[in-house]
C-alpha positions in Angstrom: 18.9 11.6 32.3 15.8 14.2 31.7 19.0 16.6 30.9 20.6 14.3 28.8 17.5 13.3 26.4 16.7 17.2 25.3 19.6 17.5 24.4 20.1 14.9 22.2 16.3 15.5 21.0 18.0 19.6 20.3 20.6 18.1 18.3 18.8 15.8 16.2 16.0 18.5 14.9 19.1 21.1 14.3 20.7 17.9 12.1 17.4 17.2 11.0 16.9 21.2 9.8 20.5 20.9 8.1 19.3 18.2 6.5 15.8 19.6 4.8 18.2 22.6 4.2 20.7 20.8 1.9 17.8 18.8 0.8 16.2 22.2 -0.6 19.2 23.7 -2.1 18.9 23.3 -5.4 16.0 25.6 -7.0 12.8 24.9 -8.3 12.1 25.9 -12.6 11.1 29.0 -13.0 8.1 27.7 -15.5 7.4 24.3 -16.9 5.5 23.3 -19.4 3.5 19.9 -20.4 5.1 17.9 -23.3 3.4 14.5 -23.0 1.2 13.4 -20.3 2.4 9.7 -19.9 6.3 10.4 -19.6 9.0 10.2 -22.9 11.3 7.5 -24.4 13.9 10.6 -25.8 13.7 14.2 -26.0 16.4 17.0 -27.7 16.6 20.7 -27.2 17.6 23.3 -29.9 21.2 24.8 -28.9 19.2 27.9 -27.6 16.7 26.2 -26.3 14.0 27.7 -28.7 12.8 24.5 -30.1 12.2 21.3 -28.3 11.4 17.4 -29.8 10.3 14.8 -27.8 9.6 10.8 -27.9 5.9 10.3 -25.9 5.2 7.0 -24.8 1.9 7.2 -25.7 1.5 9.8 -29.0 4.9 9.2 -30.8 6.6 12.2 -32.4 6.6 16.1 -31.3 8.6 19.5 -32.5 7.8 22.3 -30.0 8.6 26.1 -30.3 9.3 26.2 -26.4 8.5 30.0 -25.8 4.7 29.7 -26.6 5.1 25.6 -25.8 3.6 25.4 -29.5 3.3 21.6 -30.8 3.8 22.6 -34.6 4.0 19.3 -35.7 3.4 15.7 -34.9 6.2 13.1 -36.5 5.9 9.3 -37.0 7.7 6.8 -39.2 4.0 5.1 -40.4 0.7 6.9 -41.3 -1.9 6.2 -38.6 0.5 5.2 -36.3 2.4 6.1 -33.0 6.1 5.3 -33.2 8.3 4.4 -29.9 11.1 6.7 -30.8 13.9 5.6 -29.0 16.2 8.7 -29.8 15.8 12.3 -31.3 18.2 14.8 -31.9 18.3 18.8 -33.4 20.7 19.7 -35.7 23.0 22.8 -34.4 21.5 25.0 -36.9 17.9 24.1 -35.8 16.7 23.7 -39.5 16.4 19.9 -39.5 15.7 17.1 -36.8 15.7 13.4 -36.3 13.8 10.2 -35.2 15.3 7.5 -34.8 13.0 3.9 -33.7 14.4 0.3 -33.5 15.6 0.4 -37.4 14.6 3.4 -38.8 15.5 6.8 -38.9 13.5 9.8 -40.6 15.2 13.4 -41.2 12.7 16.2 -40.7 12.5 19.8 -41.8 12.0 22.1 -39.0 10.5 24.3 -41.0 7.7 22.7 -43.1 7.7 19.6 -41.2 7.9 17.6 -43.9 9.9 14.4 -44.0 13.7 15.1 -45.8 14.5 11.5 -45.8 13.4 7.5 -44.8 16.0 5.3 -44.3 16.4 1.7 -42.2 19.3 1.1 -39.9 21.5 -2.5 -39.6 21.4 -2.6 -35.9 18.5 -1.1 -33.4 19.2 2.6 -32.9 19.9 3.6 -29.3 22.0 6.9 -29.9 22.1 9.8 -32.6 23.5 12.8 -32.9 23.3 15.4 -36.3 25.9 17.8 -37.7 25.2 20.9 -38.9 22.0 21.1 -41.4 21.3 17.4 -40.5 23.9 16.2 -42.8 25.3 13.7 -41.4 24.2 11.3 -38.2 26.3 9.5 -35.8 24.1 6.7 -34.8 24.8 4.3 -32.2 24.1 0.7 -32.6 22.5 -2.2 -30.7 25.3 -4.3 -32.9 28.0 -3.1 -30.9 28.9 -0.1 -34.4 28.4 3.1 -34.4 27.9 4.2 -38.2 28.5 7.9 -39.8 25.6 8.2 -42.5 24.3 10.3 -44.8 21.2 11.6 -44.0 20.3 13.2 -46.8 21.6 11.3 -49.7 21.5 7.8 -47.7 24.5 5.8 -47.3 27.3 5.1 -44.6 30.2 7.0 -44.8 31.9 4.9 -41.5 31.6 2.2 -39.7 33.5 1.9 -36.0 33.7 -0.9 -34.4 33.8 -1.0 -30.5 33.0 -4.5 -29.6 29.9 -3.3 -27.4 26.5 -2.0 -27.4 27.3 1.8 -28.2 24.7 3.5 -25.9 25.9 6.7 -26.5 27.1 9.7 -29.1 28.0 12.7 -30.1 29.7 14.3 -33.1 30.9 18.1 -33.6 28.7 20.3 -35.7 31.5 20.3 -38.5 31.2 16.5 -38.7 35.1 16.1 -38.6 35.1 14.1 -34.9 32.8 11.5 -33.0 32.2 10.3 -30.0 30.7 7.1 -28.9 29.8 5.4 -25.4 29.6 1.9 -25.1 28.6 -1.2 -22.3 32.9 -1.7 -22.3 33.5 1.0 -19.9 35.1 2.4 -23.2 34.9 6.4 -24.4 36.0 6.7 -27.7 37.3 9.3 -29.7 36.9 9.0 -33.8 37.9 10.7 -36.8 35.1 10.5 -39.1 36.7 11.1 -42.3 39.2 8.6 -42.1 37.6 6.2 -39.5 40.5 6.2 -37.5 40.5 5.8 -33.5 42.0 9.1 -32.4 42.0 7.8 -28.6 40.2 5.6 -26.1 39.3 6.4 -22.8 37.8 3.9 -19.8 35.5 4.6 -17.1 34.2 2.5 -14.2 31.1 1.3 -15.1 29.6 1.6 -19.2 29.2 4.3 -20.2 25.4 6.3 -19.2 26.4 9.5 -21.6 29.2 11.0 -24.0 29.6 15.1 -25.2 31.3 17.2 -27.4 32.3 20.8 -26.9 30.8 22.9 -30.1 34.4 23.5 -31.3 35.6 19.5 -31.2 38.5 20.3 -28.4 36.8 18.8 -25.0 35.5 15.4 -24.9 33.4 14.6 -21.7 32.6 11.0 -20.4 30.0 9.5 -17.6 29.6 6.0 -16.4 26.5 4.5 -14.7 26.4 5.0 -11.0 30.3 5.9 -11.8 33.0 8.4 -12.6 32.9 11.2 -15.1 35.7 12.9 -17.0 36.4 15.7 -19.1 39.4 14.9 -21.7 41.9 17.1 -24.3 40.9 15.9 -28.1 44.1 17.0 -29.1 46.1 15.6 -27.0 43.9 13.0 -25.3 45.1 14.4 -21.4 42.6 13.9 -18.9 41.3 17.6 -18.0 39.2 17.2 -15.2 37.2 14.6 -12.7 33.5 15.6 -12.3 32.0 14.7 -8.8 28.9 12.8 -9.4 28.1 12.7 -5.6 27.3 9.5 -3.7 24.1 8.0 -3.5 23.6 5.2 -0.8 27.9 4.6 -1.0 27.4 4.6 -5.1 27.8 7.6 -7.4 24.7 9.0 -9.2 24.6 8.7 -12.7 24.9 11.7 -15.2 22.5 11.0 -17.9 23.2 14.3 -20.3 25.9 17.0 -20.4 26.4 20.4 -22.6 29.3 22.2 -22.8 28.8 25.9 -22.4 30.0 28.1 -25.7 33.4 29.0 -23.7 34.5 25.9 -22.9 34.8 26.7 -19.2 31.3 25.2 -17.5 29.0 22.2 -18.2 25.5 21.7 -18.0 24.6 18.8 -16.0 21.7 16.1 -15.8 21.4 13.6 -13.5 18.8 10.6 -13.6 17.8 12.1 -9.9 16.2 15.0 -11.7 18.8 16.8 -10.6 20.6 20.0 -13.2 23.7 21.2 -11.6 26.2 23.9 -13.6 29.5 23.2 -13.0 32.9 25.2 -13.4 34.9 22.7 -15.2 38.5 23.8 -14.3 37.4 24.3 -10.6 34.9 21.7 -10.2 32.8 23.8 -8.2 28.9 23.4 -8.3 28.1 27.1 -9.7 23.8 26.8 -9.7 21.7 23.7 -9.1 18.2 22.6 -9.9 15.3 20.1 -9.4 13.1 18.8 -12.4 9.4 19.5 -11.8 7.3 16.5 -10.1 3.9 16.2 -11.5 2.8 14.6 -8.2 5.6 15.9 -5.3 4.5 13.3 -2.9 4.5 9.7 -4.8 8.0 8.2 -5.2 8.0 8.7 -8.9 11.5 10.5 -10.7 12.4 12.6 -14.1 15.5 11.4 -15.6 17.2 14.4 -17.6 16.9 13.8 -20.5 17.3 17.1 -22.6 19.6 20.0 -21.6 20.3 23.0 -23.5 21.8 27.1 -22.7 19.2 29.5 -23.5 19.3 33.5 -23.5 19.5 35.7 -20.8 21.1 33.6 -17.9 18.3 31.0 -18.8 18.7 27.2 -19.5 16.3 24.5 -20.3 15.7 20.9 -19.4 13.4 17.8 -20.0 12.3 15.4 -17.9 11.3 12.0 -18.6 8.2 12.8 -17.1 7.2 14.8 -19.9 7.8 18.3 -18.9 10.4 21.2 -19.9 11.4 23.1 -17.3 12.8 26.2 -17.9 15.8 27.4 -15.1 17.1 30.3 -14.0 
């Protein structure tokens, strides 16, 4: 019996070693950097990662050069007040951003940091994306729309109609395609310039996030504690499934995703904390990392909430915690 029991005691610390070892796989950030000390509603990274905006819950509004972590300016929608800015977004050319609260949106100039434009919204913003320059927005709707508007002039271009809460978007930088993620399970392709449902796509659960490759021709898809897909937008084919893992017998969900320049990898975020890169043909898990925890050993998490490629094999991250964490 005495033989019996050390054994069994040897096996379980070697499974219990293999565990902490898998547990510990994915790297720590190689620097991180305090955005806002009570956590974020929203954050959005430049395409490089050079810039960074963040939603505080406590101090509204924030554009950030992310090298020197330089707060250059502070953005809300009223004087003397803090706004809850439910989503934010940089415009692929980093020279203007956007804050969107419940029903008002405000396009900034990166460079001055003065406002560019004030407009109110039909339906509670929950999702925006820009084009290039901050042209145009996709904004996604609490009134189950997602409208194409004109940021600078004021006025909307489309109107699509998905028959749910649209909690998600995305639009490529030439403003020709969007994509919207709503509580119906549905992904959905649109032409913008026509209006036009180019295709639909369904998922298991509604839809957590939606992306865009930066040349319009990969559509990508995650549902809440459910599946993920990468899809053709010329010919609507399913290109690949993305493991989202299993967390107690459910998936985990992916909360952001960037395509890399190529077309051949995406960037990952998980509402775990977790960043994983991932080889999109292969599927195969290429690096992985953990957000930062301001205090390791309480059982509080960082959703991902920002993800961006930088230079030099580098990529960035935000966590709802109110850090960027910068990964190598």
């Amino acid at each position: 019996m005495k033989l019996i029991a050390n054994k069994a005691l040897k096996l379980g610390a070697v499974i219990g070693t293999a565990a902490m070892l898998l547990s510990c796989s994915a790297k720590s950030p190689e620097r991180t950097a305090e955005y806002a000390v009570q956590g974020l509603y929203s954050a959005a990274l430049s395409n490089d990662g050079s810039a960074a905006l963040v939603g505080s819950i406590q101090h509204g509004g924030s554009y950030w050069t992310t090298a020197l972590n330089d707060r250059r300016f502070n953005w809300n929608h009223e004087k003397g007040e803090y706004t809850s800015l439910i989503s934010v977004d940089i415009d692929p050319t980093n020279a203007f951003a956007a804050t969107g609260s419940a029903r008002t949106l405000v396009l900034w100039n990166t460079s001055s940091g003065q406002s560019a434009g004030f407009w109110n919204t039909p339906g509670d913003i929950k999702s925006l994306k820009l084009t290039n320059n901050g042209d145009y927005a996709l904004l996604g709707l609490d009134d189950q729309t997602a409208r194409y508007f004109d940021v600078k002039n004021g006025g909307i271009k489309q109107t699509f109609r998905t028959g749910a809460i649209v909690r998600s978007v995305d639009v490529s930088p030439d403003g020709r395609l969007g994509l919207t993620g709503d509580d119906n399970r549905q992904v959905i392709l649109w032409d913008t310039q026509t209006g036009e449902k180019k295709f639909s796509w369904l998922l298991s659960n509604r839809i957590s996030t939606v992306a865009l490759s930066a040349d319009g021709k990969y559509a990508f898809g995650a549902a809440q504690l459910g599946n993920a897909k990468v899809w053709s937008t010329l010919t609507g084919r399913e290109i690949a499934l993305i493991d989202t893992g299993s967390l107690d017998k459910r998936q985990n969900t992916i909360s952001q995703a960037v395509f890399s320049a190529d077309d051949r990898k995406l960037l990952l975020g998980g509402i775990n904390r977790r960043v994983s890169l991932r080889d999109i043909s292969s599927g195969e898990v290429l690096q992985e990392w953990d957000l930062y925890l301001k205090e390791a050993l309480r059982p509080t998490g960082s959703s991902v909430l920002a993800l961006s490629y930088g230079k030099d094999g580098r990529y960035y991250a935000i966590g709802s915690n109110g850090y960027l964490n910068v990964l190598e």
